[in-house]
BAFI-3210 file (N, C-alpha, C; in Angstrom, 3 decimals, decimal comma, padded with zeros to 6 digits):
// residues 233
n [1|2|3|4|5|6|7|8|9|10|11|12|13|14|15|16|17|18|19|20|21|22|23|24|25|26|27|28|29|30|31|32|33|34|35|36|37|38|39|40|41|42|43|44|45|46|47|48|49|50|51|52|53|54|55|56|57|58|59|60|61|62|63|64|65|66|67|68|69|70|71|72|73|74|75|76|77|78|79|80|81|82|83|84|85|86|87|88|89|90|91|92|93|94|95|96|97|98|99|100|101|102|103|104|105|106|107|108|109|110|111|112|113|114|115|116|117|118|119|120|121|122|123|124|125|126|127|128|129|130|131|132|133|134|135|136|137|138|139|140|141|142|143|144|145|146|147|148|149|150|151|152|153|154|155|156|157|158|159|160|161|162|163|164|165|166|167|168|169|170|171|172|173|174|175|176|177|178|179|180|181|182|183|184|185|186|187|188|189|190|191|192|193|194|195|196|197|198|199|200|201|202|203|204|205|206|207|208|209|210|211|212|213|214|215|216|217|218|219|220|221|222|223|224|225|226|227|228|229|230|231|232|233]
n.u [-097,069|-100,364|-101,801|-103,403|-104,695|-106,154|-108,526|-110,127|-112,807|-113,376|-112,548|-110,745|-109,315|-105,770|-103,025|-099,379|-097,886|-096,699|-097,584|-100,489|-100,653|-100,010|-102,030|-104,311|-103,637|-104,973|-108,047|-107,129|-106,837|-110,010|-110,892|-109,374|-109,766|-109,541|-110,306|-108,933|-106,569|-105,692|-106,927|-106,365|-103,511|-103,751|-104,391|-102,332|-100,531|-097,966|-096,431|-094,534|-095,287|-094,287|-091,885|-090,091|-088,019|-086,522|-088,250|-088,819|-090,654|-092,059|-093,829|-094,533|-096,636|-099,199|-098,657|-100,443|-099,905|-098,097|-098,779|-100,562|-098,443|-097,537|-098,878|-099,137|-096,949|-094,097|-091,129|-089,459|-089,051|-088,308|-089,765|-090,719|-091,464|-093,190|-094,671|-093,993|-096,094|-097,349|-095,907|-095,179|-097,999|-097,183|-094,796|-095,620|-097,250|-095,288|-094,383|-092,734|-088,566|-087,572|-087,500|-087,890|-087,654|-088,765|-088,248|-089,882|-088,059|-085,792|-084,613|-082,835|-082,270|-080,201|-078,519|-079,476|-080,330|-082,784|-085,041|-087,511|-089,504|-092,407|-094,917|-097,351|-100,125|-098,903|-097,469|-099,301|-098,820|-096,185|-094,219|-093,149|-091,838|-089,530|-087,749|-088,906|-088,709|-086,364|-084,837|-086,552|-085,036|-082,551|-082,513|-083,040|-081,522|-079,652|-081,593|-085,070|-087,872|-091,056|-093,376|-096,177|-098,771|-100,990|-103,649|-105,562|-105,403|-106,913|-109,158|-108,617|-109,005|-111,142|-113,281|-112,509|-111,385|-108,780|-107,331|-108,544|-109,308|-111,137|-111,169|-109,815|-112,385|-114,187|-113,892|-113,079|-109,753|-107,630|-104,780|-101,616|-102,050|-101,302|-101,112|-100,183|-099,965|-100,353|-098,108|-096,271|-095,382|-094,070|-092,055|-089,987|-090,302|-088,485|-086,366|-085,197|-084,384|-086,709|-088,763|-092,506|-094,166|-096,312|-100,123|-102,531|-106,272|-108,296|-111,744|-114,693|-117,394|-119,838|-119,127|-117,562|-119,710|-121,618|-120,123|-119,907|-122,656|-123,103|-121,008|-122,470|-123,127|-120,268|-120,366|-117,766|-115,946|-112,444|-110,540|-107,995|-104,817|-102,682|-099,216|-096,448|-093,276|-090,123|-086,736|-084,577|-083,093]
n.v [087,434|086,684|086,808|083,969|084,916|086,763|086,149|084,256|082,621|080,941|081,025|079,241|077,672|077,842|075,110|074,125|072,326|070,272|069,767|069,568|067,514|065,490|065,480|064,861|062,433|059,738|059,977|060,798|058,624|057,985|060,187|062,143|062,662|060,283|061,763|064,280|063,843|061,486|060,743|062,418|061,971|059,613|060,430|061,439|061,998|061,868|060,592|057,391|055,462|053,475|053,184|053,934|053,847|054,876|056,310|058,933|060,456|062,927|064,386|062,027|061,301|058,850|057,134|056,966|057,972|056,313|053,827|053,924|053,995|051,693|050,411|050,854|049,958|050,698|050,129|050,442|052,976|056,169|057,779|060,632|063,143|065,095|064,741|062,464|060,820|060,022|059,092|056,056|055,229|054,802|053,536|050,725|050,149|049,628|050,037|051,418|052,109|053,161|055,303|058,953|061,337|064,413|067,474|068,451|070,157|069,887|067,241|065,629|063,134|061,593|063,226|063,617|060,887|059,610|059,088|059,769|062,210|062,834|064,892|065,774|067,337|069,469|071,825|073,673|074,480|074,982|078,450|080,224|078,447|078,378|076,470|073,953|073,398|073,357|071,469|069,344|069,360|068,660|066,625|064,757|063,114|063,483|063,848|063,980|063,624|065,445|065,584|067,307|067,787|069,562|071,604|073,419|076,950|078,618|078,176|077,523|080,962|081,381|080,029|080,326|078,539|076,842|073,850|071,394|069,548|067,480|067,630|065,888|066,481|067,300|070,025|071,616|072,460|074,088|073,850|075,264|077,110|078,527|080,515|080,010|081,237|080,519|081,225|081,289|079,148|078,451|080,357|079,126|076,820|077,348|078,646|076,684|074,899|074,102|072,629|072,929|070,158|069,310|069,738|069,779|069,637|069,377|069,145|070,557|068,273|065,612|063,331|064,740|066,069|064,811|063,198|065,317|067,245|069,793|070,974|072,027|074,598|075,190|073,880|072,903|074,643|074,831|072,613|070,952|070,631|069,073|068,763|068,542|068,302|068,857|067,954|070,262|070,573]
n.w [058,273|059,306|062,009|064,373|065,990|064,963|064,144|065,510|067,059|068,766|071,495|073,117|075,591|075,263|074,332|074,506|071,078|072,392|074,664|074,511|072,094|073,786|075,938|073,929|073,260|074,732|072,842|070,750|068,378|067,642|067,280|065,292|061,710|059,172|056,741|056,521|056,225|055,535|053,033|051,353|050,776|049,626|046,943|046,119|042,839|042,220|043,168|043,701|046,416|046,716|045,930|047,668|049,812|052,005|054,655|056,238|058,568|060,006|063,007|063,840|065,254|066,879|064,498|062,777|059,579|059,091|059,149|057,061|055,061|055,076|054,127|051,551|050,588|051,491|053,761|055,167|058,143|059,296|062,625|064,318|066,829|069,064|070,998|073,903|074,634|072,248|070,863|072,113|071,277|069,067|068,847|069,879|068,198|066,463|063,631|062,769|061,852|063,552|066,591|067,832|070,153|069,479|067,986|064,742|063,557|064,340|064,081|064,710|063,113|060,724|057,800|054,492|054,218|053,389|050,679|050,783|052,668|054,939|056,134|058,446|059,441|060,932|060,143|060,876|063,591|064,101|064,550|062,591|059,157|057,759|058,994|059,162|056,183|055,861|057,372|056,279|053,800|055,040|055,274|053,111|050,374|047,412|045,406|046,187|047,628|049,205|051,037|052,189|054,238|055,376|057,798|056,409|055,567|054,483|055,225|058,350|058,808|057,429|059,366|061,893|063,248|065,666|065,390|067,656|070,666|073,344|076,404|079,522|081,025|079,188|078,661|075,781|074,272|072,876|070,348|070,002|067,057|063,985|061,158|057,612|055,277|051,612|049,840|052,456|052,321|049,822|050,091|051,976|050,786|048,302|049,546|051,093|048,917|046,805|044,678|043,566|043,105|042,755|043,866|046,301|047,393|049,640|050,172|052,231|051,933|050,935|052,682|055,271|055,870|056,797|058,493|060,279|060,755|061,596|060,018|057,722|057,065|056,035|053,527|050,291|051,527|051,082|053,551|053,668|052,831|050,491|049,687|047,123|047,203|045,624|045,565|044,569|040,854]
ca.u [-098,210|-101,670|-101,915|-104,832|-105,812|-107,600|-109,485|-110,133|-114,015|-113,770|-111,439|-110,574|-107,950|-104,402|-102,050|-098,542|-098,362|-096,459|-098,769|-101,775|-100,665|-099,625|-103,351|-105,096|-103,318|-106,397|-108,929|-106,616|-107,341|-111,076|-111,505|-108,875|-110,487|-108,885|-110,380|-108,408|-104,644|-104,856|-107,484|-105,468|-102,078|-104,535|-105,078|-101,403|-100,371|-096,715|-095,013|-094,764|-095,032|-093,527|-090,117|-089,380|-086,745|-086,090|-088,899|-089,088|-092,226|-091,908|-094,531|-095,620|-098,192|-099,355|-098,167|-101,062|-099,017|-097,243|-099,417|-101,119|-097,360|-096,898|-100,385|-098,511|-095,330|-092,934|-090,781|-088,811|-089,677|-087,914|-090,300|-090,001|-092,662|-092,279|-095,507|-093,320|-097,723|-097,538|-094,357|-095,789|-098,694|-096,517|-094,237|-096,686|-097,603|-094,374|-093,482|-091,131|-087,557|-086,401|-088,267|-087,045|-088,406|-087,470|-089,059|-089,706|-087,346|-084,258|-084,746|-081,535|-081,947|-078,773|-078,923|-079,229|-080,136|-084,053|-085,923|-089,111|-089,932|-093,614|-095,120|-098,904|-100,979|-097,797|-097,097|-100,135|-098,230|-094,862|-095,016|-092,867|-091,557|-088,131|-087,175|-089,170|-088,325|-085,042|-084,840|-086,678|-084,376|-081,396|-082,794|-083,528|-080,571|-079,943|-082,949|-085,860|-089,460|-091,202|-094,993|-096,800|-100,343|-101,770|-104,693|-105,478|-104,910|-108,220|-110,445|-108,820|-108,739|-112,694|-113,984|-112,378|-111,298|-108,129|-107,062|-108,346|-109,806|-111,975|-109,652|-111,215|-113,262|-115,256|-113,720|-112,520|-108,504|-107,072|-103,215|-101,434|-102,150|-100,662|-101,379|-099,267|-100,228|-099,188|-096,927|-095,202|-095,084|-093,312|-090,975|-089,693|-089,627|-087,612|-085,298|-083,955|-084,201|-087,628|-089,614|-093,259|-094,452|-098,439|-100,997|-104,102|-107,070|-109,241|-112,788|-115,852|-117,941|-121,122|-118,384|-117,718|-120,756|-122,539|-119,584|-120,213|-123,607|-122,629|-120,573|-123,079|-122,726|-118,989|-119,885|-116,961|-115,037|-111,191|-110,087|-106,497|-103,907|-101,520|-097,965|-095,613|-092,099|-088,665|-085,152|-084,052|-081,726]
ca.v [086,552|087,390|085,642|083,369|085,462|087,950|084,846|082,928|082,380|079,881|081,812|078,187|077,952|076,977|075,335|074,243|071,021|069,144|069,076|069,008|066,291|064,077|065,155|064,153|061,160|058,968|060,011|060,902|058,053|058,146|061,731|062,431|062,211|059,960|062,876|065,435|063,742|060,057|060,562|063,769|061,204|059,035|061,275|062,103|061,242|062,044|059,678|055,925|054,952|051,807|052,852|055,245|052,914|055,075|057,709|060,181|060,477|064,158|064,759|060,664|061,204|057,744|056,009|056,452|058,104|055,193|052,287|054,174|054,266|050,519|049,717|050,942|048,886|051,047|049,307|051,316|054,366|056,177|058,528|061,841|063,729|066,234|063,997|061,350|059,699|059,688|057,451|055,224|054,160|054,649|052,095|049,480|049,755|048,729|049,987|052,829|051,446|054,236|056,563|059,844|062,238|065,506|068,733|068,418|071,076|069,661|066,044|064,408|062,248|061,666|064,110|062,834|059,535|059,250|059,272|060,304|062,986|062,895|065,528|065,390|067,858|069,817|072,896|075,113|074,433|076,369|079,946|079,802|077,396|077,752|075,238|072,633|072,876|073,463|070,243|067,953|069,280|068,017|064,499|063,931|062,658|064,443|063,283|063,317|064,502|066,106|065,460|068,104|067,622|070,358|072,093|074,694|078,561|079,430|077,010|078,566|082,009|081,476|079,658|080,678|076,881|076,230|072,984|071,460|068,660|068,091|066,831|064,794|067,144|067,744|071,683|071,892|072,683|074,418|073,730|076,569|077,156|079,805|081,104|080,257|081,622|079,619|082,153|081,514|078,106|078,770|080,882|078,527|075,904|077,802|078,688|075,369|073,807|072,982|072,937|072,196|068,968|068,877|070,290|068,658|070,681|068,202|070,295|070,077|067,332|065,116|062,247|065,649|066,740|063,256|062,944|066,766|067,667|071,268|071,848|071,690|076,079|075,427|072,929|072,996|075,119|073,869|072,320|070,861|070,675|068,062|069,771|067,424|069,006|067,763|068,763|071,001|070,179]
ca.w [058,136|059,493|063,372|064,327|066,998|064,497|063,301|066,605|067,281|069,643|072,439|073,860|076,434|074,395|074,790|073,006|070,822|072,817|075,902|073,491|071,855|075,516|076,720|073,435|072,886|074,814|072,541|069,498|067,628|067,917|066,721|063,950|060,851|057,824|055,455|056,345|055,805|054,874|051,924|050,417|050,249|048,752|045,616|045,181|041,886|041,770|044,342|043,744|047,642|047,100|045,203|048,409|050,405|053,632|054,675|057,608|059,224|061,028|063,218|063,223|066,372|066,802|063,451|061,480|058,659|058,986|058,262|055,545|053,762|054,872|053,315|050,099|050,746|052,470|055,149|056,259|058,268|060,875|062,587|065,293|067,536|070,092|072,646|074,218|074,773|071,003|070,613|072,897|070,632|067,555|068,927|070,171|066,970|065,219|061,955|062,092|062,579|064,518|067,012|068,440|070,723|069,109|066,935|063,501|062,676|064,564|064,391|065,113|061,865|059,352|056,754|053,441|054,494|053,238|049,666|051,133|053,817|055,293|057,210|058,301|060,193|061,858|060,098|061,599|065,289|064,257|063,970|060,739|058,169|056,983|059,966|058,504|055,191|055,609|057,946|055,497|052,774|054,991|055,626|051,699|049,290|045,844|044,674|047,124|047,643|051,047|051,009|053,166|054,601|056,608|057,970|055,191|056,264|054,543|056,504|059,661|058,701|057,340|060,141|063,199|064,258|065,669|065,812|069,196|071,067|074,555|077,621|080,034|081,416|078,484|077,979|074,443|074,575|071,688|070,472|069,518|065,451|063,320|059,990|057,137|053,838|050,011|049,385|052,930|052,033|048,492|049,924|052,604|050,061|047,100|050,414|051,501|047,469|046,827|043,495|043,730|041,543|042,804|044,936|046,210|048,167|050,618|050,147|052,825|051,221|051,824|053,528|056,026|056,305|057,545|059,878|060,758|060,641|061,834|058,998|056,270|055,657|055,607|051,845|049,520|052,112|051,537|054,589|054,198|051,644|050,727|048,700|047,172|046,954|044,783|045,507|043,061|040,689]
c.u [-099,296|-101,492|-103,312|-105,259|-106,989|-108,514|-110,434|-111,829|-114,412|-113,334|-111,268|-109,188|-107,199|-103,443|-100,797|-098,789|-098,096|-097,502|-099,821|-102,094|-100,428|-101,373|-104,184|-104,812|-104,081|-107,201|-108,439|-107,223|-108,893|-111,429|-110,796|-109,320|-109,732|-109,232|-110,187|-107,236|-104,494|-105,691|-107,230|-104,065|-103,034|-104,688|-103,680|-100,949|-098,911|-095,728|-095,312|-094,273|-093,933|-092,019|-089,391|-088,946|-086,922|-086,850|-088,916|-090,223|-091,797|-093,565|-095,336|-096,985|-098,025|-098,976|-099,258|-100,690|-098,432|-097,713|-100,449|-099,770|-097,233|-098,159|-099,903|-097,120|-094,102|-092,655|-089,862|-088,627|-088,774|-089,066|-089,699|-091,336|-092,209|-093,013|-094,781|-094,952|-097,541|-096,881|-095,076|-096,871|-097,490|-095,326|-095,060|-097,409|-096,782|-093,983|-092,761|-089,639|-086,995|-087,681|-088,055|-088,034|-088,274|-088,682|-088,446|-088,601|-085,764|-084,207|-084,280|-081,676|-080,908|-079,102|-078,501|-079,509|-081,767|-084,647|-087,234|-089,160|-091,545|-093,781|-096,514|-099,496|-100,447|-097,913|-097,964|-099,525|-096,895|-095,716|-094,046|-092,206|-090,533|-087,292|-087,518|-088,948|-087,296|-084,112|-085,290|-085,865|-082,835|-081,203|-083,135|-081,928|-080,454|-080,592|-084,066|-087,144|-090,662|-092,697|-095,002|-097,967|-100,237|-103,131|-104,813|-106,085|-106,361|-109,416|-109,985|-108,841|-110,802|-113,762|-113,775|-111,277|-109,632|-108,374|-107,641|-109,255|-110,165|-111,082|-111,060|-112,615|-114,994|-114,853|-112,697|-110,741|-108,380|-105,069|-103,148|-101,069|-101,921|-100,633|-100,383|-100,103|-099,390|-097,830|-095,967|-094,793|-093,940|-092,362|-089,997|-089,064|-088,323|-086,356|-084,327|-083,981|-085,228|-088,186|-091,111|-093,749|-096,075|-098,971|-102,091|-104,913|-108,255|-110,615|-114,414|-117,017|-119,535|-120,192|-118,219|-118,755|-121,732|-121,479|-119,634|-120,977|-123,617|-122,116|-121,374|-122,707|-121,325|-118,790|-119,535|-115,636|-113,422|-111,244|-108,547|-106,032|-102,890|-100,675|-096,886|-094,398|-090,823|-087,951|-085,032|-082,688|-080,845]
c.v [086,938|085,962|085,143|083,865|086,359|087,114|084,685|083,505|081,876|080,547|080,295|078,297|077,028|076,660|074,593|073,020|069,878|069,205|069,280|068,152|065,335|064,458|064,297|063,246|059,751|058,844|060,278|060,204|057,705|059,491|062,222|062,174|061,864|060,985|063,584|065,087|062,942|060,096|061,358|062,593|059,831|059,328|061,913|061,526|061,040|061,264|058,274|056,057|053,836|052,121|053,682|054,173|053,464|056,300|057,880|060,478|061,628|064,551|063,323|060,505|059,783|056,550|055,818|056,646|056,952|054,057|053,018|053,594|052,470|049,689|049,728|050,729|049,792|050,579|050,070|052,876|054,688|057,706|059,314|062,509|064,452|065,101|062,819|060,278|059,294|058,730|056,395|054,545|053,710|053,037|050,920|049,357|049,115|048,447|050,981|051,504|052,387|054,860|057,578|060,779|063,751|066,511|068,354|069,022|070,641|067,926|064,906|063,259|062,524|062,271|063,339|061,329|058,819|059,752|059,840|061,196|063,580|063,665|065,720|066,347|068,571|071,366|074,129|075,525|074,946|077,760|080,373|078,441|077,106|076,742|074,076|072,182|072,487|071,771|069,432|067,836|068,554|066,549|064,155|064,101|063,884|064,581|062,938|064,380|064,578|066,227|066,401|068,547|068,546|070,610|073,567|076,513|079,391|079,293|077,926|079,969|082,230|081,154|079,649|079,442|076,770|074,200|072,268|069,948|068,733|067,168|066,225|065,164|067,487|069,266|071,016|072,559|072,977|074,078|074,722|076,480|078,845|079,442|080,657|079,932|080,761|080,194|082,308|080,212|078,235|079,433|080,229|077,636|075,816|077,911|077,467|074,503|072,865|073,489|072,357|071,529|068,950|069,200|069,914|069,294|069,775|069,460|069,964|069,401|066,430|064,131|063,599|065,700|065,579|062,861|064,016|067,624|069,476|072,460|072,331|073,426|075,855|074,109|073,536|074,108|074,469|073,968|071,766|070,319|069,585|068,635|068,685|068,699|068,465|068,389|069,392|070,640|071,447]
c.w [059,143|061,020|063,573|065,342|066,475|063,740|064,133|066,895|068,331|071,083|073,406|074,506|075,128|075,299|073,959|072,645|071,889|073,903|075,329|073,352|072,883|075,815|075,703|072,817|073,152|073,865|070,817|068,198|066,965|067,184|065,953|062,812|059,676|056,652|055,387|056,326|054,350|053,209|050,638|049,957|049,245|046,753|045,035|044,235|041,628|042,780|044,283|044,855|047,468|046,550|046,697|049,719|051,853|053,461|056,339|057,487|060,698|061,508|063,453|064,176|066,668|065,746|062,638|059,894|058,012|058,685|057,253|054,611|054,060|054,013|051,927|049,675|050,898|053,557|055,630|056,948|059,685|061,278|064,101|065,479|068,547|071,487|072,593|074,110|073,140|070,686|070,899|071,957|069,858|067,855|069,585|068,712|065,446|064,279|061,813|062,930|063,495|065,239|067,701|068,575|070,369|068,147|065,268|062,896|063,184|064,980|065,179|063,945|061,052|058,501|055,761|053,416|054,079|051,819|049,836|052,481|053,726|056,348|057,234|059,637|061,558|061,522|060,828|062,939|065,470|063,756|063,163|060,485|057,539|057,773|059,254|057,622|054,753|056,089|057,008|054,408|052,893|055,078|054,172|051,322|048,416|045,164|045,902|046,619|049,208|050,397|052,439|053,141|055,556|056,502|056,628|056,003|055,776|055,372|057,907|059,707|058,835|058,684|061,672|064,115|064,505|065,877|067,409|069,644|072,331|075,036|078,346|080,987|080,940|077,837|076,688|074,529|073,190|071,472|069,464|068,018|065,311|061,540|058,922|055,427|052,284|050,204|050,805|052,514|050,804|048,822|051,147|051,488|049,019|048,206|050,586|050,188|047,269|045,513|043,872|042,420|041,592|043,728|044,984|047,254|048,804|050,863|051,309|051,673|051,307|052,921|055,189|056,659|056,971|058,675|061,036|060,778|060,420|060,866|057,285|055,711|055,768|053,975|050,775|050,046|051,949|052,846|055,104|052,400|051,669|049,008|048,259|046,217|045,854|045,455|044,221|042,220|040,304]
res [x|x|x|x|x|x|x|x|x|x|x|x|x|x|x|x|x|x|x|x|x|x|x|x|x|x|x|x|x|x|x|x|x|x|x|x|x|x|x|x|x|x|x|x|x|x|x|x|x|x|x|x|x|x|x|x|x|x|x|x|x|x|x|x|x|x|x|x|x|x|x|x|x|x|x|x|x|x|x|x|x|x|x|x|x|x|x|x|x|x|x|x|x|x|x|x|x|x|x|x|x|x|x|x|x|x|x|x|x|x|x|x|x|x|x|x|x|x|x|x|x|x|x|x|x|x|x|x|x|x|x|x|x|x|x|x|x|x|x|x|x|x|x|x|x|x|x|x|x|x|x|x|x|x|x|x|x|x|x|x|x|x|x|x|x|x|x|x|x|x|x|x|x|x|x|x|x|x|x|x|x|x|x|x|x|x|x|x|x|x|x|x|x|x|x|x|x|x|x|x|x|x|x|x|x|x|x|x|x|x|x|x|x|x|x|x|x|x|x|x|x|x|x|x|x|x|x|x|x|x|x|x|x]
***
């Protein structure tokens, strides 16, 4: 797979998620933008939220994942993050039943024990993917389905941008993003028993572009993707 250093525009100091995510956990909420996750799960057509009993929330950050899915009547959520700062909202905020400090890819969750596996704005921060898939394939049943929201690989490939946010200084901090092409995606997924059911492409927009003046030559640029997986039978 092609590394984001032969991309990178910005040359911002990096650094990994987890101390990324613990520094920009202050300002997190404030500067994540609902139109690059929550408005893609918005538009998926193939998952009744509400029939999905027990979901995993890998990667939950703060829990906004999480009261989107309770907005659409899921109650029970156990979620997992690597920034212990992140927990911390996520539980003051009070809807996952479980919360564990731990990597997406080795959770410590019961295998087999969840209808739904949610992952949101994670995968660019490994530097591959058969961990993750392989992991959400062991936390779903015989019957499950693995929603996966990321940053889209053309957007950072096109425009240089990792991932990143300003610390309290004001300097811009990058967290360490890596490349991952459809076709690594697809072959991760077919690996640990995945079929894909739907694909949804979050595109620079006027809603963007009035929150992002800057970006107006990046209009109709994709920017993030949301993948909805099955188990295979």
């Amino acid at each position: 797979m092609p590394a984001f250093k032969r991309f990178d525009q910005r040359g911002y100091r990096t650094v990994s998620a987890r101390h990324g995510y613990g520094a920009w956990q202050p300002t997190y909420e404030e500067s994540v933008q609902d139109i690059m996750d929550l408005r893609l799960l918005d538009q998926v057509s193939t998952v009744r939220w509400s029939d999905m009993k027990q979901v995993a929330d890998l990667g939950c950050g703060t829990g906004r994942t999480a009261a989107w899915l309770a907005g659409r009547g899921v109650t029970t959520i156990d979620g997992v993050d690597v920034a212990p700062e992140m927990l911390e909202v996520a539980r003051v905020r009070g809807l996952h039943r479980r919360l564990e400090l731990a990597d997406v890819r080795r959770t410590g969750l019961p295998a087999g024990a969840y209808h739904l596996v949610v992952c949101a704005l994670v995968d660019e921060h490994l530097p591959e993917l058969h961990g993750l898939y392989s992991e959400a394939r062991r936390l779903l049943g015989v019957e499950g389905t693995f929603v996966l929201v990321g940053y889209h690989p053309f957007f950072i490939m096109a425009s240089g941008m990792p991932t990143h946010f300003d610390g309290p200084d004001g300097e811009p901090v990058a967290i360490e993003t890596h490349v991952h092409l459809p076709s690594a995606h697809m072959d991760a997924a077919r690996a640990a028993g995945f079929v894909a059911v739907e694909l949804r492409e979050g595109l620079i927009d006027d809603e963007w572009i009035e929150r992002k003046p800057k970006w107006s030559g990046h209009r109709d640029w994709p920017i993030s993707f949301a993948w909805v997986w099955r188990t295979a039978r």
